[in-house]
DOFIPA-701065 format. One record per residue (C-alpha): x, y, z. Coordinates in nm, 4 decimals, padded with zeros to 6 digits. Each point is the difference from the previous one (the first is absolute). Layout:
BEGIN
REC        u        v        w
REC        X        Y        Z
...
END
This chain:
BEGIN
REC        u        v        w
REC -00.3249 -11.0258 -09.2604
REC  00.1418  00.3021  00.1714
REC -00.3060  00.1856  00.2175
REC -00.0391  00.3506 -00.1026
REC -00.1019  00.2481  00.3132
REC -00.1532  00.3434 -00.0126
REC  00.2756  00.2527  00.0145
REC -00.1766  00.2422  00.1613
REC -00.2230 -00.1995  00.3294
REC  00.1814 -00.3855 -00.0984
REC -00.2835 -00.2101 -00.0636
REC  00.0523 -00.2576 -00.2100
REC -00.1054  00.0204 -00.3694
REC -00.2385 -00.2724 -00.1121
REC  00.0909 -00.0458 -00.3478
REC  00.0228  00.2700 -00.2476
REC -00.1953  00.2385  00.1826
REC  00.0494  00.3350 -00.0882
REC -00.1633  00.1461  00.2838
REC  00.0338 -00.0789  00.3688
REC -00.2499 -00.1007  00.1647
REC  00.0866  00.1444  00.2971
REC  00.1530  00.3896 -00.0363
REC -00.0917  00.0086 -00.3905
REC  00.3674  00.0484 -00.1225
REC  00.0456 -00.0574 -00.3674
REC  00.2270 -00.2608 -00.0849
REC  00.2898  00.0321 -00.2712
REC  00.1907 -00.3257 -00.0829
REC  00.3082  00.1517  00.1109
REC -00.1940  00.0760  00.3149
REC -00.1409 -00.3470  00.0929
REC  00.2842 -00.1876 -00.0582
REC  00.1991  00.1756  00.2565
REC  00.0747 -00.1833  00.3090
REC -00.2406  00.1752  00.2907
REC  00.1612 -00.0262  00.3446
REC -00.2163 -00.0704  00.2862
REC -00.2275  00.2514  00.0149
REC  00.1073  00.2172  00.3264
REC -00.1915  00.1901  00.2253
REC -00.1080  00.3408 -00.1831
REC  00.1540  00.2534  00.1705
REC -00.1425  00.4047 -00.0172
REC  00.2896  00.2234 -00.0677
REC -00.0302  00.2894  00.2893
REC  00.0214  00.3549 -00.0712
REC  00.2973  00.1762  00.2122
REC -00.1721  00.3092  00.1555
REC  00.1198  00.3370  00.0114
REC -00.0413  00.1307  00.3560
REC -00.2053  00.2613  00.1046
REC  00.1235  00.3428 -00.0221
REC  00.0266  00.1647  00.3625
REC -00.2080  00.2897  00.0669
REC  00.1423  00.3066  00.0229
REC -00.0216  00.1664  00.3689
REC -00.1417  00.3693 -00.0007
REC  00.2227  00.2769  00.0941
REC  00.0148  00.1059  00.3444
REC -00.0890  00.3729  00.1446
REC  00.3604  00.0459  00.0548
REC  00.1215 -00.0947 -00.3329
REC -00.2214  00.2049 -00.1769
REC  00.0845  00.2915  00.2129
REC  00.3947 -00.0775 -00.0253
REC -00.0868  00.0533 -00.4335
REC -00.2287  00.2917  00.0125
REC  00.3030  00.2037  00.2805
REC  00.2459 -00.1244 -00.3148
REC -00.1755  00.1690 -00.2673
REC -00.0545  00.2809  00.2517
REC  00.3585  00.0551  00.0205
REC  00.0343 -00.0238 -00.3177
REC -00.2340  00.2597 -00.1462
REC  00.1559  00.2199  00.3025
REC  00.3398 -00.0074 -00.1041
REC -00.1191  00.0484 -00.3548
REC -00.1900  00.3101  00.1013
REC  00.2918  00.1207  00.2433
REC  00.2043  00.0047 -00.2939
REC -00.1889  00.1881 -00.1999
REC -00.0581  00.2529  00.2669
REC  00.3413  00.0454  00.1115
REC  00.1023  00.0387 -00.3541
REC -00.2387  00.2919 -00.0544
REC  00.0883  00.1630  00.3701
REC  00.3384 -00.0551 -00.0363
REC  00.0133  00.1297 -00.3500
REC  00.3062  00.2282 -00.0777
REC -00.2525  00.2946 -00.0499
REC -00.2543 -00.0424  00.3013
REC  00.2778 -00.0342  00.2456
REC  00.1884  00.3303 -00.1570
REC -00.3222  00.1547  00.0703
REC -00.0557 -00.0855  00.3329
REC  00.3752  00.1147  00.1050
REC -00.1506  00.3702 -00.2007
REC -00.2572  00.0028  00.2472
REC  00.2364 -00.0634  00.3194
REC  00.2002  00.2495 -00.1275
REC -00.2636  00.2814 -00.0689
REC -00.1338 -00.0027  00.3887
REC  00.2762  00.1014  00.3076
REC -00.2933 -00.2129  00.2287
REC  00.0936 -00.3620 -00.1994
REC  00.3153 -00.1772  00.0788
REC  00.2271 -00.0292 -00.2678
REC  00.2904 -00.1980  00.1524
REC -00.0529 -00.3283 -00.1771
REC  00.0013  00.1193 -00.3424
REC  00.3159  00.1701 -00.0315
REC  00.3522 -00.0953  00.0120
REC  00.3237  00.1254 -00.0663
REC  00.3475 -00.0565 -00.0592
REC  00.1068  00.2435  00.2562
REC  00.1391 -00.2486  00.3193
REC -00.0376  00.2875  00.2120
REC -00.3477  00.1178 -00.0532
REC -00.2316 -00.1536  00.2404
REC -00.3585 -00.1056 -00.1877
REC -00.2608  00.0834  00.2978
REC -00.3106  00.1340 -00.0300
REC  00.0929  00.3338  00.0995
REC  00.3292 -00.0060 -00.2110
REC -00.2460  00.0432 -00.2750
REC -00.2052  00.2293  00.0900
REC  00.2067  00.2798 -00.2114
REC -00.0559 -00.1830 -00.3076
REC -00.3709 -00.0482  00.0641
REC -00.0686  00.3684  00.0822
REC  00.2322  00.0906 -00.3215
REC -00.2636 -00.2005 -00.2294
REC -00.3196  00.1376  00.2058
REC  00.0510  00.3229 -00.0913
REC  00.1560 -00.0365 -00.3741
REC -00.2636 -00.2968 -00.1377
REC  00.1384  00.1021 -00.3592
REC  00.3042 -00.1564  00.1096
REC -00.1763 -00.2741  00.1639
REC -00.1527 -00.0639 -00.3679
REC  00.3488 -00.0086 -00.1661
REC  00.1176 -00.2048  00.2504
REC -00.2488 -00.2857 -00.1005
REC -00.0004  00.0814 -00.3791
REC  00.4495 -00.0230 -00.0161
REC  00.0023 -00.3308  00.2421
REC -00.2623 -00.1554 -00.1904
REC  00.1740  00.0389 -00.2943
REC  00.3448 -00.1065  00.1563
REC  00.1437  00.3976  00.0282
REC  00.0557  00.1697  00.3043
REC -00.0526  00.3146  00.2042
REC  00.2030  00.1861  00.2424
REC  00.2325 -00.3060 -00.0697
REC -00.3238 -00.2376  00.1781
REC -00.0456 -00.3069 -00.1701
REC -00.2517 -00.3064  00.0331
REC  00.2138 -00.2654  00.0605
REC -00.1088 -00.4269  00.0864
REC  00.0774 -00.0557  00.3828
REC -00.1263 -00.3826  00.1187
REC -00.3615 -00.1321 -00.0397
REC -00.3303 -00.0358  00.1116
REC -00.1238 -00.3589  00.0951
REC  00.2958 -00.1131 -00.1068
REC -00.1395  00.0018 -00.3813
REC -00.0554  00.4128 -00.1156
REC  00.2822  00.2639 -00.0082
REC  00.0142  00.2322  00.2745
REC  00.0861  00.3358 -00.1651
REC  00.1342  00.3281  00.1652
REC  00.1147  00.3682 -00.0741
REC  00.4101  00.0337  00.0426
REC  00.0677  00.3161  00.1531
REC  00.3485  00.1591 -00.0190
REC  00.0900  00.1141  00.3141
REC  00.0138  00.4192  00.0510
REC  00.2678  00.1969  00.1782
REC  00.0266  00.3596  00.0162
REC  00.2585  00.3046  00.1241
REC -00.1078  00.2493  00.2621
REC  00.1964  00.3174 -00.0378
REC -00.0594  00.2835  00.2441
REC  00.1699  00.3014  00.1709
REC  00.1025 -00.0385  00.4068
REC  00.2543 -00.2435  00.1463
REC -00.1275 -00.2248  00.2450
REC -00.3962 -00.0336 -00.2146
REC -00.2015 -00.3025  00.0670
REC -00.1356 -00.1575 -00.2683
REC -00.3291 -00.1563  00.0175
REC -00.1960 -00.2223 -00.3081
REC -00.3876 -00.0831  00.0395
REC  00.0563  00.1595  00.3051
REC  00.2606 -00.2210  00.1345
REC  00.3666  00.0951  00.1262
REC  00.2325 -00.1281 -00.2504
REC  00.3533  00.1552  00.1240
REC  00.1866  00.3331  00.0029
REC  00.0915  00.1511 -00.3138
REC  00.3789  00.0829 -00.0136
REC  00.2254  00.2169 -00.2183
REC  00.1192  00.3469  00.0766
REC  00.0310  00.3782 -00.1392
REC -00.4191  00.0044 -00.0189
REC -00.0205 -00.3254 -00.2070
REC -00.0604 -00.2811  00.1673
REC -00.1897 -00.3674 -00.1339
REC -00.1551 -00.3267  00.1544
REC -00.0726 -00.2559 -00.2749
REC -00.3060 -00.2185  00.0937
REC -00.1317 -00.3029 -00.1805
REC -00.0961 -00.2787 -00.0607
REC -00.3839  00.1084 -00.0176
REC -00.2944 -00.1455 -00.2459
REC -00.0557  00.2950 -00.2754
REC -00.2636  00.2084  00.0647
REC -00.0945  00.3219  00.2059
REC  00.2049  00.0342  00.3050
REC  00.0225  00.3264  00.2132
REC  00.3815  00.1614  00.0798
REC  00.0359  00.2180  00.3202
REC  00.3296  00.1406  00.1542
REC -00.0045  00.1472  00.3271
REC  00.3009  00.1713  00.1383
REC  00.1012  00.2896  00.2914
REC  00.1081  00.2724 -00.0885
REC  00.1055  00.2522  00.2175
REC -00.1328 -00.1227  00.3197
REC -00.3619  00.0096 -00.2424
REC -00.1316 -00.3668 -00.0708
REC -00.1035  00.0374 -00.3776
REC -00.1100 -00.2451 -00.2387
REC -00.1561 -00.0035 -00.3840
REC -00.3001 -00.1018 -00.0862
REC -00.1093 -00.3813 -00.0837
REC  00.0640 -00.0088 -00.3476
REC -00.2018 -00.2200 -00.2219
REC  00.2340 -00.1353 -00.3187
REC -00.0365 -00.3258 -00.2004
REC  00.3465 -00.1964 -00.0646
REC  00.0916 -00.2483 -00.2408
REC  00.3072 -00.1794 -00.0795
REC  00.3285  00.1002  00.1791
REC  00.0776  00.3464 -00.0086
REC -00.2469  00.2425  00.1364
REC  00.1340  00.3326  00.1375
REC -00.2534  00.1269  00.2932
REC  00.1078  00.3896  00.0636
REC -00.0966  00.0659  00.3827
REC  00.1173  00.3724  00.0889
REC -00.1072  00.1585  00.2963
REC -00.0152  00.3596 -00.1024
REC -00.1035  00.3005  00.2234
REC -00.1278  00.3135 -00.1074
REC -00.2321  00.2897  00.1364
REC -00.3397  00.1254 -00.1543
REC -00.3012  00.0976  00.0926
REC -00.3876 -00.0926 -00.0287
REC -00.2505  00.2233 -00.0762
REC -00.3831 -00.1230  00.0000
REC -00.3060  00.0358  00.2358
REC  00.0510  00.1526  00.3427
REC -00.0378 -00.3006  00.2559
REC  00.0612 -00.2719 -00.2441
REC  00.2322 -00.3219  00.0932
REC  00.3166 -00.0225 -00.2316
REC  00.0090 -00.3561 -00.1171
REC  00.3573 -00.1617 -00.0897
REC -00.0459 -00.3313 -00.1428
REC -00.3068 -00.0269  00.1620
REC  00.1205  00.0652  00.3411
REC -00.1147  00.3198  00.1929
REC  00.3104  00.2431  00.0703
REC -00.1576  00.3587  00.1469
REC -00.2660  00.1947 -00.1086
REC -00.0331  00.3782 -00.2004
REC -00.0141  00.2897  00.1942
REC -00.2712  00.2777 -00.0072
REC  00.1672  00.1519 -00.3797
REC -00.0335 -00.3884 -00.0935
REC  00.3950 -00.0803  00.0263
REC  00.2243 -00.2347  00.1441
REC  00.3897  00.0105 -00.0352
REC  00.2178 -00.2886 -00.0098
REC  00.4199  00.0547  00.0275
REC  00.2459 -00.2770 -00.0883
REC -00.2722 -00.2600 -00.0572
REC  00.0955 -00.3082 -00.1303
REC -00.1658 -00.0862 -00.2925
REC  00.0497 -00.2046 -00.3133
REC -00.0750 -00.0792 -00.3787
REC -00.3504 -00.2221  00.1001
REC -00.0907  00.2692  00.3301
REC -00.3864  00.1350 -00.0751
REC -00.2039  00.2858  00.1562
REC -00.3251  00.0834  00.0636
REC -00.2315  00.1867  00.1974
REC -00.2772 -00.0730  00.1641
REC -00.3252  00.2569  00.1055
REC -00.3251 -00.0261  00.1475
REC -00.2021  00.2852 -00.2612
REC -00.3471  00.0316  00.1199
REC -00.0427 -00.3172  00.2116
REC  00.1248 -00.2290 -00.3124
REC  00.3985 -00.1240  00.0783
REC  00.2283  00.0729 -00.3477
REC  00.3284 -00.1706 -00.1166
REC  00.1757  00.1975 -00.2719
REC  00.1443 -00.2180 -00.2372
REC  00.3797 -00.1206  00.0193
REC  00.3451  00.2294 -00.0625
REC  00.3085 -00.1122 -00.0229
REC  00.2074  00.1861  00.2291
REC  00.3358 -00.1106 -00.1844
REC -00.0660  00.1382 -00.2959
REC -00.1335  00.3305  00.0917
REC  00.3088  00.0680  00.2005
REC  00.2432 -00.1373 -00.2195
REC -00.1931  00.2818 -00.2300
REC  00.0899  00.2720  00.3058
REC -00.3905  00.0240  00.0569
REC  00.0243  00.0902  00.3708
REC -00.3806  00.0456  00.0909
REC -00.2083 -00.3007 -00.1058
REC -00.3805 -00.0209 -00.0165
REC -00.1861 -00.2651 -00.1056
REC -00.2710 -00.0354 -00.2149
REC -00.2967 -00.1341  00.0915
REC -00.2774 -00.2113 -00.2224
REC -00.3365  00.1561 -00.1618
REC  00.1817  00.3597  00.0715
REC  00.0759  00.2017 -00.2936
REC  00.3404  00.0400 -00.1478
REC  00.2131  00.3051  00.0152
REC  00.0386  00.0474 -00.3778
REC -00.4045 -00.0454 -00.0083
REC -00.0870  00.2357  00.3124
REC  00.2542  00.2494 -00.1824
REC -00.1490 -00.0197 -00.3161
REC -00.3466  00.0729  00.1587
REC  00.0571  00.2832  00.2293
REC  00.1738  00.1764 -00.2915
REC -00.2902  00.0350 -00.2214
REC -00.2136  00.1062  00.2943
REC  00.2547  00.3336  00.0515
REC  00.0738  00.0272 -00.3507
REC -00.1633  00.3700 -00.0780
REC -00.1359 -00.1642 -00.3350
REC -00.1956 -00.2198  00.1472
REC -00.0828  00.0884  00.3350
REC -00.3276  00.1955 -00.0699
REC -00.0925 -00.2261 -00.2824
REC -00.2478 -00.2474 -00.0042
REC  00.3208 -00.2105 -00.0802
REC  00.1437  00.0924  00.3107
REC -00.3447 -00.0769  00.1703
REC  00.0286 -00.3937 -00.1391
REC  00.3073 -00.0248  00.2640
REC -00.2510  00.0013  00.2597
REC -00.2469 -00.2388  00.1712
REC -00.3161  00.1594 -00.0417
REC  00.1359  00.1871 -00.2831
REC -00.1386  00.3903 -00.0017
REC -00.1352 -00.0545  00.3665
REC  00.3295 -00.0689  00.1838
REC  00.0663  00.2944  00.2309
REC  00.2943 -00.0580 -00.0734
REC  00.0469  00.0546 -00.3626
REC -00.2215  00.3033  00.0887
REC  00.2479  00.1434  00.2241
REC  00.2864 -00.0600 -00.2724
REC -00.1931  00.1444 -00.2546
REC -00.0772  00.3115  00.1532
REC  00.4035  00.0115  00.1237
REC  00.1092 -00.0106 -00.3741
REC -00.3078  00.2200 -00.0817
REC  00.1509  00.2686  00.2189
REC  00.3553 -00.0544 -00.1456
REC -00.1104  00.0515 -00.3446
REC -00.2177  00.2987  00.0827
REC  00.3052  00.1680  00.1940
REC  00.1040  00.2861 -00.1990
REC  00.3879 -00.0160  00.1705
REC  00.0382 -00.3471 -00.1462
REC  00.1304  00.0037 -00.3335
REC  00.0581 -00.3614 -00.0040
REC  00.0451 -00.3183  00.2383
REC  00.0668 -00.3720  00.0596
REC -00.0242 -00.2699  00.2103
REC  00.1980 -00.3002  00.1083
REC -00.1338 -00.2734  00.1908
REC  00.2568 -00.2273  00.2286
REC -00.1293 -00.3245  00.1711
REC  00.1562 -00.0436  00.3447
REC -00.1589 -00.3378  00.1777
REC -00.3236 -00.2014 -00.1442
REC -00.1355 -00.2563  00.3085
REC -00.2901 -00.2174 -00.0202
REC -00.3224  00.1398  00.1254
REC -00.1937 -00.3046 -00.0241
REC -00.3037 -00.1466 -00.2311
REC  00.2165  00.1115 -00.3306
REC  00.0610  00.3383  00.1397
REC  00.4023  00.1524  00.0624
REC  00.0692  00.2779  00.1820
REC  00.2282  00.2274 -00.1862
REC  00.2531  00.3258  00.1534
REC  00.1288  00.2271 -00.3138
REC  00.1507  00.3125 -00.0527
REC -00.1427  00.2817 -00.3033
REC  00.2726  00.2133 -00.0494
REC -00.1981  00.3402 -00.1918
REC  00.1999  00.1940 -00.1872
REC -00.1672  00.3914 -00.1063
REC  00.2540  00.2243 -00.2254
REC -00.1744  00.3417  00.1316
REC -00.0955  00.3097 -00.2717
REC  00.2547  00.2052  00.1980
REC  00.2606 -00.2534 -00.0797
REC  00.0363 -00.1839  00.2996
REC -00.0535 -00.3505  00.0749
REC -00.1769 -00.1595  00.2744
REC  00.0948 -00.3756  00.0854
REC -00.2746 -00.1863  00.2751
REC  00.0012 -00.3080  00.0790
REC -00.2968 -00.1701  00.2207
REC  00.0027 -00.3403  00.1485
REC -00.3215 -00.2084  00.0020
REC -00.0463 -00.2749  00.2386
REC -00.3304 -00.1949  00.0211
REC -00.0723 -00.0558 -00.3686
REC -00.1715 -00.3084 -00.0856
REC  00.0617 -00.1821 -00.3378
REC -00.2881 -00.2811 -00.0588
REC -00.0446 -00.2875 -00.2253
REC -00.2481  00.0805 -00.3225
REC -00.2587 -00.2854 -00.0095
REC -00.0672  00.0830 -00.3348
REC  00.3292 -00.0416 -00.0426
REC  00.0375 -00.3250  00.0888
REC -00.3333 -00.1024 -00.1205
REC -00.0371  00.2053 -00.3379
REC  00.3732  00.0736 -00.0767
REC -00.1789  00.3800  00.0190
REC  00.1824  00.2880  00.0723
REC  00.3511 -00.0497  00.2519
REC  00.0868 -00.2571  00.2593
REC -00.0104  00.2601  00.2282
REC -00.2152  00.3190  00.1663
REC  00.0044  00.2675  00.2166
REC -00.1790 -00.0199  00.3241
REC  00.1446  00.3073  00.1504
REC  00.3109  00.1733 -00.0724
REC  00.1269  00.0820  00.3755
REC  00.0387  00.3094  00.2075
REC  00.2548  00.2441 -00.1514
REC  00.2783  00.1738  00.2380
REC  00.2853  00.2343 -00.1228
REC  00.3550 -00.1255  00.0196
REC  00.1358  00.2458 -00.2050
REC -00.0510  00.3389 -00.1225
REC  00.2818  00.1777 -00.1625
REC -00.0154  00.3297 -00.2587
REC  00.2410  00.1133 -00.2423
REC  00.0099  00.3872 -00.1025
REC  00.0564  00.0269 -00.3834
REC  00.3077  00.1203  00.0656
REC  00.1274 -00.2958  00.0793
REC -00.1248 -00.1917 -00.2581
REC  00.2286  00.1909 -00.2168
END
């Protein structure tokens, strides 16, 4: 009989055990009857092992500084874009080039250009165009308002030229370039521009040009100086603003003669410059003076240890309007019209021994003054050879006295028609009156701008008589 092994250790069954008696296997027939092999050395499957996972080394200093100056960079070029696209904004950058423009002390070379190939760009090139805008700032205002909206102004337009950082547009103001015409009157005239020789104009028969350009826009002065017989003359610096290409600049050198007439001793001003003094009757005479359309005078006084500059005449148009004695007027005095107005009531026979008449006067009823005119008109009306009179006042010269008081020289021409028929015609000159400011005048709006102080000593220019048999 066949032996019958355990299948599991291979010890040998011993009959029909169903157990073995070594390991404790159960035996099934089909089981025991198998043919066991030699039982072979048991042999412990081994586990394959993962390895070890490597720990990870800690970052050095310098790595961790190499990440942080990354995300530096980054957040700084994310922030320099923001800013630049905010400073560089189509709108802030128009208003800093307003700015540049509104101030003759900023350089405003690099944000203009132009289209002109001739026209230099320097800082002093635009200069004209900056002192244009300084003194019109509506302008300036347009100026921003039409370029921001893409329009124009004096043909300037905002226009891209390059970039900033390579990244934001770089915008600028294109200027058209501005020529102008001199015309003037003398062969041979020098032409100057912002006070620089440009050439000789030429022509003949008393016309004669120079055409000057290219300039930036803007205020530039025109000046011609020329000889004239043997007599180096010249205009004044004329101030004009130009724009575009056709400005005409009229530069005449005119002469005429005409006199001044103001305070004795005071310097005659031309354009500011000192050219002679007044003599003792306050006059000065000036024959075949060159003058022309922009020439101003004044007059300058010292009145009671205060110095006074009378405001400015223009000496072109008063002798273009044959006026051949000029005097000018000076601030704080009163006006002819006024000073005529006032020193009519006071020798107007209805009110000049009225308490109306008094008003006229500082210190009203106690003015010695207005005392002595009142009793003068009393003794006219109580003059039995007077059947009637009048009076005519004439201002002749009004200077400043100083501290809001003028110094005024008139004429009252009386006129008596006599009860024998004749008429007698006087006429005194007063010199010495004194015309003063009313404080409540100024302060209240009470009573007139103006008093009496004094009205002057009285002399006799004229005295004349008519018999009534001439009056027929």
């Amino acid at each position: 009989m066949a032996k019958k092994f355990c299948p599991k250790c291979g010890t040998e069954r011993q009959g029909n055990e169903k157990f073995c008696r070594k390991c404790g296997y159960q035996f099934t027939e089909a089981a025991s009857t198998v043919k066991q092999p030699a039982a072979q050395p048991k042999v412990q499957p081994q586990r394959r092992s993962r390895p070890a996972p490597k720990p990870r080394k800690p970052m050095s200093k310098k790595q961790k500084a190499g990440l942080i100056g990354i995300g530096v960079v980054i957040v700084a070029l994310i922030a320099f874009f923001v800013w630049g696209n905010n400073y560089y904004s189509e709108t802030n950058q128009i208003d800093r080039i307003a700015q540049d423009l509104s101030s003759t002390k900023k350089d405003a070379s690099g944000i203009v250009t132009t289209s002109d190939p001739n026209l230099k760009i320097t800082s002093s090139t635009v200069k004209p165009l900056q002192e244009y805008f300084e003194n019109n700032k509506d302008d300036l205002n347009s100026l921003v308002s039409n370029v921001e909206s893409g329009a124009s102004l004096h043909g300037i337009t905002l226009v891209q030229d390059g970039h900033y950082w390579l990244f934001f547009p770089k915008y600028k103001l294109n200027v058209p370039a501005a020529y102008a015409k001199v015309e003037t009157n003398h062969a041979g005239s020098t032409v100057y521009v912002d006070g620089k020789n440009v050439g000789k104009a030429t022509g003949s028969d008393g016309e004669y040009t120079k055409n000057v350009g290219p300039y930036f826009p803007g205020t530039h002065t025109f000046q011609v100086k020329a000889n004239v017989n043997g007599r180096n003359l010249q205009t004044n610096q004329d101030a004009d603003d130009i724009w575009g290409q056709s400005n005409d600049e009229q530069m005449t050198i005119t002469t005429a003669t005409f006199k001044v007439k103001s305070i004795a001793g005071a310097t005659v001003l031309l354009d500011g410059k000192s050219v002679g003094k007044l003599d003792g009757n306050g006059e000065l005479e000036f024959k075949d003076y060159p003058i022309t359309k922009g020439l101003e005078l004044q007059v300058q006084a010292n009145v009671n240890g205060k110095t006074v500059t009378s405001k400015k005449m223009n000496v072109y148009d008063q002798v273009e309007d044959d006026t051949k004695t000029l005097s000018p007027k000076f601030a704080g005095v009163i006006s002819e019209s006024d000073a005529q107005s006032l020193l009519s009531a006071a020798f107007d026979q209805s009110t000049a021994t009225s308490d109306q008449g008094a008003d006229l006067y500082q210190n009203q009823e106690g003015n010695s003054d207005f005392k002595q005119v009142k009793q003068m008109f009393d003794g006219f009306n109580k003059n039995d050879n007077n059947d009637s009179y009048t009076t005519d006042v004439t201002v002749k010269s009004i200077m400043p006295g100083g501290d809001g008081k003028s110094d005024v020289v008139y004429d009252v021409k009386y006129v008596f028609d006599r009860s024998d028929g004749s008429q007698l015609a006087q006429v005194m000159e007063y010199s010495g009156c004194v015309l003063e400011k009313n404080p409540n005048y100024e302060k209240n709006d009470e009573g007139q701008p103006y008093m009496i102080d004094t009205i002057g000593k009285g002399k006799m220019i004229q005295n004349n008589t008519v018999s009534g048999d001439d009056n027929n």
